[in-house]
C-alpha positions in Angstrom: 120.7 135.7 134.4 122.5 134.6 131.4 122.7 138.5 130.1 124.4 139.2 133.7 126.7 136.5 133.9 127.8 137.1 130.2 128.5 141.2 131.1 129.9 140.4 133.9 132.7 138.3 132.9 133.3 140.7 129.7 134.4 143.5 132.2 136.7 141.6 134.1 138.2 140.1 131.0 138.0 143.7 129.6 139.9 144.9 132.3 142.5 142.2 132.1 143.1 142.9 128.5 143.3 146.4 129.4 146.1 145.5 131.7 148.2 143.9 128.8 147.2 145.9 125.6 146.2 148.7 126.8 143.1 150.8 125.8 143.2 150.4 122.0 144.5 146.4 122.7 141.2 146.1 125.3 139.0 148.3 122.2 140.3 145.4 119.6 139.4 142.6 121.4 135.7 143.6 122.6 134.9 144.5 118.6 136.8 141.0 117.3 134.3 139.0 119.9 131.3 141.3 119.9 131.3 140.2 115.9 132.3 136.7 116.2 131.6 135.1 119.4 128.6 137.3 121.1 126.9 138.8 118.3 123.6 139.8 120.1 120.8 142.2 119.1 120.4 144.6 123.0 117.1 146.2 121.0 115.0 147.2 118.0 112.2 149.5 117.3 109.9 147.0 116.7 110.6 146.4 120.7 111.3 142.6 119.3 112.9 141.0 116.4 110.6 140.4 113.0 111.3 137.6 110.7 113.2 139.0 108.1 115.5 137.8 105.6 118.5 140.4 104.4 121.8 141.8 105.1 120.3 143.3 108.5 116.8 142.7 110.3 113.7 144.1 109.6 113.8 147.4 111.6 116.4 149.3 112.6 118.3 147.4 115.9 121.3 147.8 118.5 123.4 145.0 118.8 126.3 144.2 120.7 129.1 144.9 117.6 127.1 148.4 116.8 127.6 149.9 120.5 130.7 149.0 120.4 131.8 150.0 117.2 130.3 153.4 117.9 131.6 153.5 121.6 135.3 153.1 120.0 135.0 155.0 117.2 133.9 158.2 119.3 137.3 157.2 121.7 139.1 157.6 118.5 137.5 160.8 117.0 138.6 162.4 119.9 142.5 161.3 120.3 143.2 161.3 116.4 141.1 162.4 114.5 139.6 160.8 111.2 142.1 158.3 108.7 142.8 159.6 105.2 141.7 156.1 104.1 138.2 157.0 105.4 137.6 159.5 102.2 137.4 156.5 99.7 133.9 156.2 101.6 132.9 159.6 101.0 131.3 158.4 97.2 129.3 155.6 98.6 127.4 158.4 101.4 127.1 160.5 98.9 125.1 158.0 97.0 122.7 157.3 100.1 122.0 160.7 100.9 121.0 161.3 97.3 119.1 158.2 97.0 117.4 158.7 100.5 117.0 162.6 99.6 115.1 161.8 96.3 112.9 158.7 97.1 114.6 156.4 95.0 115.0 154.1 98.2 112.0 153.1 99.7 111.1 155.2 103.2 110.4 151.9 105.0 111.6 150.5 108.5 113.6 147.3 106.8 115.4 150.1 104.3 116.6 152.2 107.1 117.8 148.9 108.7 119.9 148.2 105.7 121.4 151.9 105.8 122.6 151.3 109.2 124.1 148.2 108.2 126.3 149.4 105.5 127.0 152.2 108.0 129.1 149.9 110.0 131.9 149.2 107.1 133.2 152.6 107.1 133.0 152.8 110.8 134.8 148.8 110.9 137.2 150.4 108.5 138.2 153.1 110.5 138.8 151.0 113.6 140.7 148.4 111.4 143.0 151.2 110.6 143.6 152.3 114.2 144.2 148.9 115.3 147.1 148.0 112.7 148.8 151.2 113.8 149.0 150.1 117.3 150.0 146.2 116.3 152.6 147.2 114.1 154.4 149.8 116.5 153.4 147.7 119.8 154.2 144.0 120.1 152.3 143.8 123.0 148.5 145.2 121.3 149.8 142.4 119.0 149.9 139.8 120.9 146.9 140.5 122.5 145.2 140.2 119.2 146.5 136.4 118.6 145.2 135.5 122.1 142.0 137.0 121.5 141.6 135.5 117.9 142.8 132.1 119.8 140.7 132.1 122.4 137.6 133.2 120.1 138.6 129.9 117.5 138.5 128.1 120.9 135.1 128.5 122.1 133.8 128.1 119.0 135.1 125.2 118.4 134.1 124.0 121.8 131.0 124.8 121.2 130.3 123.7 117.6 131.7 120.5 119.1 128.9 119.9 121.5 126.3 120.7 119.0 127.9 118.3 116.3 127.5 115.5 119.4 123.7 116.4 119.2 123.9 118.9 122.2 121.3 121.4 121.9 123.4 124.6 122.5 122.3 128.1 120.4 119.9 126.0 118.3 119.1 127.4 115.0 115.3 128.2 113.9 113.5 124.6 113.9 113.7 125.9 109.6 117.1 125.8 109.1 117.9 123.0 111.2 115.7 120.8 109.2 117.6 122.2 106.1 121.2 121.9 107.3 121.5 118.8 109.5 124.2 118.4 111.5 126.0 121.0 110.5 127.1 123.5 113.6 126.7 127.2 114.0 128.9 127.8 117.1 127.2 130.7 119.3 126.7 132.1 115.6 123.5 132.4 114.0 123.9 130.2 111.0 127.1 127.7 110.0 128.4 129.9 106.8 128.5 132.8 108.8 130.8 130.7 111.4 132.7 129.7 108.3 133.3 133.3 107.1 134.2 134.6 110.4 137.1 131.8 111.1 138.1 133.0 107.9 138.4 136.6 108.5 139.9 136.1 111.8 142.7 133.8 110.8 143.3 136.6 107.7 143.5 139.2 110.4 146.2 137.0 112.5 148.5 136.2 109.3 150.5 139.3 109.6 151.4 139.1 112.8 152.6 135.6 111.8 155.1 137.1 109.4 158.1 139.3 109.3 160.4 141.1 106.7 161.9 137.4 105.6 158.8 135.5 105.3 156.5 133.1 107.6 157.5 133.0 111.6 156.3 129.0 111.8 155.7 128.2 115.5 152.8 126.6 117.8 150.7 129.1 117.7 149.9 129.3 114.5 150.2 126.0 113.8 147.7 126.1 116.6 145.4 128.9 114.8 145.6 126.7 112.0 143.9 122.9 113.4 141.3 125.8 115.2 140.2 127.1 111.9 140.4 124.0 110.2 138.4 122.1 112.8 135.3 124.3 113.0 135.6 124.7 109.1 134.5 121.0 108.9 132.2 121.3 111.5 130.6 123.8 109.6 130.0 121.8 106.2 130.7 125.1 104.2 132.5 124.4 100.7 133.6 127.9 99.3 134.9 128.8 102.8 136.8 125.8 103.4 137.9 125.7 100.2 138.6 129.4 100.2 140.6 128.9 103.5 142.5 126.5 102.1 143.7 128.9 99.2 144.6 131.8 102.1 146.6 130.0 103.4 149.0 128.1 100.6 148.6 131.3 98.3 149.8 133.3 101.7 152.5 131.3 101.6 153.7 131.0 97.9 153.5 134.9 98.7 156.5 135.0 100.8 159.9 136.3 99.8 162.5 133.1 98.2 164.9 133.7 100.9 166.5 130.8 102.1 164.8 130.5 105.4 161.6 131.7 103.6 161.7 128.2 101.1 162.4 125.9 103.8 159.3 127.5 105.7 157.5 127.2 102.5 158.0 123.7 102.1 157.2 122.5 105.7 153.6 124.4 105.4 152.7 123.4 102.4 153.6 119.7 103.1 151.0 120.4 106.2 148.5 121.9 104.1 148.4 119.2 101.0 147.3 116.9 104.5 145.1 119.2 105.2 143.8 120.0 102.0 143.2 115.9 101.6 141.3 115.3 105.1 139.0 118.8 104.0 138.1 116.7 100.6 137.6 113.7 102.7 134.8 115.8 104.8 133.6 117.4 101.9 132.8 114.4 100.0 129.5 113.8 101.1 128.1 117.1 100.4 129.4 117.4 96.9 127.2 113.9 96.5 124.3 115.8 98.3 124.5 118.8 96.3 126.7 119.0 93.4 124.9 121.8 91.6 124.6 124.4 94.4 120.7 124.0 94.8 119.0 126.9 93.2 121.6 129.4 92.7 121.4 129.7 88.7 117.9 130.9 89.0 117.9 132.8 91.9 121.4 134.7 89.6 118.7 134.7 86.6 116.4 136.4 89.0 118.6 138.7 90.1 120.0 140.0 86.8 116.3 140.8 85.5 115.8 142.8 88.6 118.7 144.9 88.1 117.9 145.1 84.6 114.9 146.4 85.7 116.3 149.2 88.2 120.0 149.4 87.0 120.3 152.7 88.3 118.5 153.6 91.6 118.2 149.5 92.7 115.7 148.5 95.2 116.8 150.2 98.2 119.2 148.4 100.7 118.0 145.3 103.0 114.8 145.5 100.5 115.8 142.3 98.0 113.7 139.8 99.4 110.3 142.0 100.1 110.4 143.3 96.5 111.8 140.4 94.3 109.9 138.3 96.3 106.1 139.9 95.1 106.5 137.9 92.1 108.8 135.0 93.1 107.4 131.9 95.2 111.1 131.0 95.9 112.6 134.3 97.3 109.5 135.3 98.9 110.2 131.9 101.1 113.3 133.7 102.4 116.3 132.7 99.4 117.5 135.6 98.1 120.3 135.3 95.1 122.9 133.9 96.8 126.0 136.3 95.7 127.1 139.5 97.3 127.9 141.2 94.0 124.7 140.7 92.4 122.8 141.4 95.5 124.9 144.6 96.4 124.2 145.7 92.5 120.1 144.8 92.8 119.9 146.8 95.9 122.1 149.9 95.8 121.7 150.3 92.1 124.9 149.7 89.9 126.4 152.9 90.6 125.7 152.3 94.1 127.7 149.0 94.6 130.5 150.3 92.2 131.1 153.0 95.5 130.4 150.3 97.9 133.0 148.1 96.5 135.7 151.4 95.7 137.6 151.3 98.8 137.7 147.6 98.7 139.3 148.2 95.1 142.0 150.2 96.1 143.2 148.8 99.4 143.5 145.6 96.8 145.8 147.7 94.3 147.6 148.9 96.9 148.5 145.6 98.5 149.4 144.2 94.9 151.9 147.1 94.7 153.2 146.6 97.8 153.5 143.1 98.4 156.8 142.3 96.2 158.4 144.2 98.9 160.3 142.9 101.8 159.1 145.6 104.7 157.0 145.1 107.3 154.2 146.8 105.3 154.4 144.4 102.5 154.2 141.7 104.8 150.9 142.8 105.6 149.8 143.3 102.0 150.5 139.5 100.7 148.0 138.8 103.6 145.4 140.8 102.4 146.4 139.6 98.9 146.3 136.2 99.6 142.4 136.1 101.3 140.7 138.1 98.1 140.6 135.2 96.2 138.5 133.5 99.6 136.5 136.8 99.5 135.8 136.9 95.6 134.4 132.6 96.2 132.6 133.2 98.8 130.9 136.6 97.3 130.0 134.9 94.5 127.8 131.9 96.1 126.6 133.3 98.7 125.1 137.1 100.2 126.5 136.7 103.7 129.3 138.9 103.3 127.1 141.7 102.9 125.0 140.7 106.5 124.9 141.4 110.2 128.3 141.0 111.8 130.3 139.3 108.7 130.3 142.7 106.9 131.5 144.5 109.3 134.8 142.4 110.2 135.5 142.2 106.7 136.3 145.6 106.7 137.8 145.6 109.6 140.2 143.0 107.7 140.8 145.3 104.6 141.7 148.3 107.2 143.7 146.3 109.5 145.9 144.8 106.5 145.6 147.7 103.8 145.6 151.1 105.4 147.3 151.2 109.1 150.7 152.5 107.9 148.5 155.6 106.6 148.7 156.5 110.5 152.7 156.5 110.6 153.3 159.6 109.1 153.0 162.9 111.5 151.7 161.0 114.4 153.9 160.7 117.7 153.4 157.1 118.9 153.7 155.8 122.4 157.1 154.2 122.0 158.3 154.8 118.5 158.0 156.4 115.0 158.9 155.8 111.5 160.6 153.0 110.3 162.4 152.7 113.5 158.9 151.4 114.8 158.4 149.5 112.0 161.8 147.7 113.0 161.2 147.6 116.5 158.0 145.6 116.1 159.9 143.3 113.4 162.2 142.1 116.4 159.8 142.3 119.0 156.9 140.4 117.4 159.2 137.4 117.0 158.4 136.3 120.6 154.4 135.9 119.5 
């Protein structure tokens, strides 16, 4: 009943968006809260989930953000083709099809499930790049995409709400609740994936906060901002708080020293130092709790043996925990070594992450040299600029980036604010081209 009530009120809301944005506005908003509001699994092969810890579940399974990603993506195929961007990806499939083609990577259910995981980036990637296209030469697809990140920050926060009140609403495993306490997971799975989404969806929003002269401060964002903020503390997660935090005052020490751009400046930041001080406030307790980060500096040591071990071929994707955890009590409890770049390098083999993490590399060298600019496109750069340092924290304590629905709308992020103006050149566009679009959305947007 729940399954029907939730699909039915999807299509209307669908169609309404549809109404406003059009299709690629309506094919924005069902990915952004398919990955960060309804983030179900439809089915598996197993016919019914397995306990398994790792960046996807034990077998192969359909869940709501896959369908849709692949719905879209074929929508897109078909009216333009594929990006330029999408190439940088070509090294990293190159590198599973060997590895898979060989037998370095084990021929095992939970493998295969961790090879249609890290599917999903390039696929994220490509719709990321689609998406800026049509926000940056229609306001309205723009708009549409600050409702949507509104109205997701809403309802998680409404929700996260009742379950810090002691509501019982998508209770965690009767595990992790004993482990985390009051901290709340939204309609999430767990509360540092709800931190790392309300981080990615406020980085996706910046730009359209932003124009040629700097920061467009209004209620809105200011609204965005108490949203993200709220459910951050909710949460209980340090690096992400923290990391949200530095988005947001780096994003604005980014902007161009124009006039209006300083006094801009100086209003945020006095907003943010408050912030900032009320986030240490909430914090406080947790540093006493934990102040060393649990077990993280042996499950790193663990970790680095094991990729000393198999620096080259790795243990296959989605295949840490299984393998590592033969001849360790700890992660064979579930704990694998909580940092993306060491588990990315443990599983893929070093050669393997190294292509994982290329087009990540070069969208960020091609925001740093575009972000001293003052052009629409740069405005987009300091955005993407100012969440790495977010990314690179939260990578480093913690694998989550690499898991079920968080990887994916990361790269959605790096596509939406790296790559889009790839799509300006040699494409007609519905209203405009060129930089006259680029200049028409500058005005337009204004009204967000």
């Amino acid at each position: 009943m729940t399954v029907l009530l939730v699909t039915t009120l999807a299509m209307v809301g669908v169609l309404i968006v549809a109404h406003f944005g059009g299709t690629l506005g309506a094919s924005i908003v069902v990915l952004l809260f398919t990955l960060s509001a309804y983030p179900k699994t439809l089915t598996s092969v197993a016919g019914s989930p397995i306990p398994h810890v790792g960046i996807a579940a034990a077998t192969p399974s359909l869940t709501t953000y896959s369908l849709a990603l692949v719905v879209i993506i074929v929508g897109l195929f078909l009216r333009h083709g594929i990006p330029r961007s999408l190439w940088l990806w070509a090294p990293f499939s190159l590198w599973c099809c060997v590895a898979l083609t060989t037998g370095w990577w084990p021929n095992t259910d939970e493998a295969w499930a961790g090879i249609f995981q890290l599917a999903l980036a390039p696929l994220a990637w490509w719709v990321g790049c689609e998406a800026a296209t049509g926000a940056r030469n229609q306001p309205r697809i723009a708009r549409v995409v600050v409702y949507a990140i509104l109205a997701i920050l809403i309802i998680q926060l409404a929700v996260a709400s009742l379950q810090a009140s002691g509501i019982a609403i998508n209770p965690m495993p009767p595990a992790n609740e004993a482990l985390l306490g009051n901290r709340s997971n939204g309609t999430l799975s767990h509360p540092n994936d709800l931190g790392k989404i309300v981080l990615l969806l406020t980085a996706v929003s910046l730009p359209l906060f932003a124009d040629r002269d700097g920061i467009r401060v209004s209620r809105r964002f200011f609204l965005l901002l108490i949203l993200s903020f709220a459910i951050l503390v909710l949460t209980g997660g340090r690096a992400v708080l923290i990391g949200s935090a530095a988005t947001i005052i780096l994003w604005f020490l980014l902007q161009p020293n124009t006039r209006a751009g300083m006094n801009r400046k100086f209003v945020v930041i006095g907003f943010s130092s408050v912030g900032a001080l009320l986030v240490w406030m909430a914090l406080a307790a947790r540093f006493d709790e934990d102040p060393t980060g649990g077990a993280r500096n042996q499950l790193s040591a663990l970790a680095l043996q094991q990729i000393s071990m198999r620096p080259f071929i790795g243990t296959g994707p989605n295949s840490y925990v299984s393998i590592v955890g033969q001849f360790d009590p700890l992660t064979a409890s579930g704990v694998p070594v909580h940092s993306s770049f060491l588990l990315a390098a443990a599983e893929l083999g070093i050669p393997g992450a190294i292509a994982f993490a290329l087009p990540f590399a070069v969208a960020v060298l091609r925001a740093l040299r575009k972000t001293p600019g003052r052009t629409s496109v740069s405005a987009w750069s300091r955005s993407l600029i100012a969440v790495i340092p977010a990314c690179v924290l939260i990578g480093a304590t913690g694998w989550g980036l690499l898991g079920s629905y968080v990887l994916p709308l990361l790269s959605f992020m790096f596509g939406w604010l790296a790559f889009g103006e790839d799509h300006l050149v040699g494409r007609r566009l519905p209203h405009h081209s060129g930089p006259r679009a680029t200049r028409h959305f500058v005005s337009r947007s204004r009204g967000l």
